[in-house]
Each structure stands twice: as C-alpha cells, then as structure tokens.
N, C-alpha and C positions, 0 to 999 in steps of 0.2 A: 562617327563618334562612338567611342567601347563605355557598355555598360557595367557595370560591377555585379558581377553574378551574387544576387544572395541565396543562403540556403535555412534553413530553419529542421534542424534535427527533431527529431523526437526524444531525444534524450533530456531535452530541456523539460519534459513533460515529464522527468520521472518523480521528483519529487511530491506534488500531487495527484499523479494519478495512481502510483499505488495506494495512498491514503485510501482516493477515493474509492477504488477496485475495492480495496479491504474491507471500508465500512459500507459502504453497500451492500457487497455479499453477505458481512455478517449479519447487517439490519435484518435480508429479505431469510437467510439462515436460521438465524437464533429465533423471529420473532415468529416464522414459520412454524419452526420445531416447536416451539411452547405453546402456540394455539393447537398444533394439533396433535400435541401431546393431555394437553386438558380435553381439547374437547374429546379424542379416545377415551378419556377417564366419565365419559358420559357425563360432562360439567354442563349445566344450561348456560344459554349465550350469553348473560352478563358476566359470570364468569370469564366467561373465555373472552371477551371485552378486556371486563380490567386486565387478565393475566398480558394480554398481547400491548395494554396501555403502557402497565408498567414495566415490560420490558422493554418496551421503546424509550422512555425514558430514562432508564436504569442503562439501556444497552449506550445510549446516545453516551453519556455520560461517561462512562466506562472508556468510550472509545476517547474520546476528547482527553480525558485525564491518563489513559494510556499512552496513545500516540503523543502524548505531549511531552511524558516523561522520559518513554524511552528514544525518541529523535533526539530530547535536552540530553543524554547522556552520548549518545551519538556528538552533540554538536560540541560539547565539554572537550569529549577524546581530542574530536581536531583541532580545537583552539588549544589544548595543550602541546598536540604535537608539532602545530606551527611555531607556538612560542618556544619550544626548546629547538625545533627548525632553529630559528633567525637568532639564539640564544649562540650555535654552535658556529653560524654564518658570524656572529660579531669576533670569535675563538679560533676560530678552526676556518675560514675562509676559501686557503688553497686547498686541504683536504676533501673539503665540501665542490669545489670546482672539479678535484679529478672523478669524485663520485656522483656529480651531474654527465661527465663527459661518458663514465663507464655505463652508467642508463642510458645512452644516447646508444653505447658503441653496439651495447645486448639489443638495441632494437635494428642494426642494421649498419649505422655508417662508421666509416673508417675512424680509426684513432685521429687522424692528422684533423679531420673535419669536426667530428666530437668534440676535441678540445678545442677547437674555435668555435664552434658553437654553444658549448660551454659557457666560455668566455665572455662569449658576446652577450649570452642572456644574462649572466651573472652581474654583468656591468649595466644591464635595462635594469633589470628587476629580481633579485637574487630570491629573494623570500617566497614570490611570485613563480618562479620558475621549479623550485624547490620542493614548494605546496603542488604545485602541479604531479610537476613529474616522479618526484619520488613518493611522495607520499598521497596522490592519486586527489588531492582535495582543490574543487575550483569550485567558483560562485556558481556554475553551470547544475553542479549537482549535488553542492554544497545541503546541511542540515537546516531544517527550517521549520523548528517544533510550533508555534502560534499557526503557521501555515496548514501544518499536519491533522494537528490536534481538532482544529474548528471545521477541516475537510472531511476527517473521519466520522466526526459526531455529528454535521449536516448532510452527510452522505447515508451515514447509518440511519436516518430519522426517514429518510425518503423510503431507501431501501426498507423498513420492518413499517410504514405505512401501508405498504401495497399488501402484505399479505392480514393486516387487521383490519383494512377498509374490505378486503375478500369477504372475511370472518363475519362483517357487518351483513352484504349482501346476500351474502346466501344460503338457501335454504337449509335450515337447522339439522338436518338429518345427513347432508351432503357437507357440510364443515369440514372434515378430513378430507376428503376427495377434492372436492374445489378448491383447498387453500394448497394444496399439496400439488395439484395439477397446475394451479395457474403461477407457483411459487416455479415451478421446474421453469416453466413460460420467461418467468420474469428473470431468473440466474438465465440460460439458455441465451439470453436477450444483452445479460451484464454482460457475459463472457466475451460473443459477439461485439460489442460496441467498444469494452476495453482492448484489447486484441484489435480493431480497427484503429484505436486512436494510437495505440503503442507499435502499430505495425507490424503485428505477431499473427500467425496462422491462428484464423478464426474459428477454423472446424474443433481444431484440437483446443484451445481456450474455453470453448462454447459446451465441448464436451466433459474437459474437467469439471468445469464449477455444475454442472449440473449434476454429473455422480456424487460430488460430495454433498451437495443440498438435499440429493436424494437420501446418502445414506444418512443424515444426520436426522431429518425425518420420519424414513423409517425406524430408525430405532427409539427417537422419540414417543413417536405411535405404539411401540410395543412397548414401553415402556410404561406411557398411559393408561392402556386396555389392561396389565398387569396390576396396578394399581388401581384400579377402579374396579377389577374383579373383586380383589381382598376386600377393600374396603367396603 
C-alpha cells in the first residue's frame, strides 16, 4: 500500500517569520541602544528604567502600526492586480492563454506542451493560475497585515524586555558593559534560531545581526558620553 509523500516547505514560514526576525531584533537593537546610550550619559537607574520602559512600548507600537500599514499596501497592490488579472481574463481570454503558455515555454517546456498546459489550467482555474504564475501571488505567501502587524509588536516587546530586565539586574556601574555584552548574547542567539527555522546558514546570520547590534550600540554609547560630557 503507497503512501502520499508530504512535505512542508519553509516558505510557508515567511510570512511570519520575517515579522518576527524583524521585531525582535529591533526590540533587543533600539531598546539596547537607548539604555546604553542614557546610562553613558551618566543617567541614575530610574532613569534609564523609564527610558528602556518607554521605548518598549513606544518601539512595540511602532512596529505593530508599521508592519500593518506597509503589508496593507503590499496586500492592496495584489488584490488590484488580480482584479485587473481576471478583469482582462473576462476581455482578453485567448491573449491571456498564449501568455500563460509563453511563462511555461521561458521556464523550459515545448511550445506544443505549453499550450496544453496552458489550456488545461485556464479551464481548472484561470484567475488561480494567473495570480500564480505570472504575477507570483499564492495563499502560500500571500500578504497578511493583522498577522504581521501583532507578530512584530509581540516580538519586539520580548526582544527590548531582555536588555531592560539586564538594566534592572545589574550592577549600576557595569550598565553599559552588561547590557551591551549580554544584548550581542541575545542578537547572536536571534540570528542563530531564525536561520535555523528559515533554513539559512547560521554562522553567517548569527554574524550579521550581531555587527549591526554591535555597531548601533556603539555609536549610541558615544553618542551618550558626548552628551552627558556637555551637559
């Protein structure tokens, strides 16, 4: 008795796992950069509390109203260009068949088989086949702003948690060094994990996000110490 092989892509995971790569990294990024840019500015630790507070919140938010707007205009694009898809499919039919068939032929098979295959999808599912193939849009990796928007801004809230709960524990003198070391810890860690979940080389994922966390940091840091010199 033959079994039906299934498979489960990773592609099906892009949708929210960019989201959540994004607002995590930015959560553990921004919220990093701002405590240890205050505390550089020699701020005492309730300062540097509320600043890392309110950018958790403020950052959350941001992301959530972000990703929500620009996915919705993402999802806008393709619901119009399916509607004027199946607008031209009601007009323009055989036109539209020999230029499903010429997609077919640029990816490899014969004219003769193109246009029966053409054919045959046009007569399953023309609109379906259309959105697919020519203009690249499936439910698979379709837009999903509510999806986006609520993943980026619970993601972001986790991510800039860990380097304000840091800020909490430890010792007041050491605030830049340990929120800065254990932030690199914690990117190092995202990069790692995302890259395992999307199926991408972990070394070199694990690497980017951690130079950019680094340099955003450092120059947050200098940016503080300059500012709390003047002042």
């Amino acid at each position: 008795m033959s079994r039906m092989h299934q498979e489960r892509h990773r592609t099906e995971r892009i949708g929210w796992l960019r989201a959540a790569v994004l607002g995590a990294n930015d959560g553990i990024v921004s919220t990093a950069s701002l405590i240890v840019g205050v505390a550089a500015a020699n701020a005492g630790r309730t300062d540097i509390l509320l600043a890392g507070a309110a950018g958790l919140v403020a950052g959350a938010m941001s992301m959530a109203a972000g990703e929500y707007v620009s996915v919705s205009s993402q999802a806008d694009t393709e619901r119009a260009d399916v509607a004027r898809e199946q607008a031209e499919l009601s007009t323009q039919s055989e036109f539209e068949q020999r230029e499903l068939a010429d997609i077919y032929v640029a990816r490899g098979l014969t004219r003769d088989l193109a246009t029966q295959v053409a054919a045959q999808l046009m007569a399953h599912d023309a609109l379906g086949a259309h959105s697919r193939d020519e203009l690249g849009v499936s439910d698979l990796v379709s837009a999903r702003p509510v999806q986006a928007g609520l993943t980026s801004a619970a993601t972001f809230a986790v991510g800039a948690a860990l380097p304000l709960i840091t800020s909490l524990v430890a010792p007041a003198p050491y605030v830049v060094a340990v929120v800065s070391g254990t932030s690199l810890v914690f990117l190092t860690a995202l990069g790692a994990l995302s890259a395992s979940t999307g199926g991408a080389p972990v070394v070199r994922a694990s690497a980017r996000v951690a130079f950019w966390g680094a340099l955003a940091m450092g120059l947050t840091a200098v940016a503080g110490r300059l500012v709390g010199t003047v002042v």
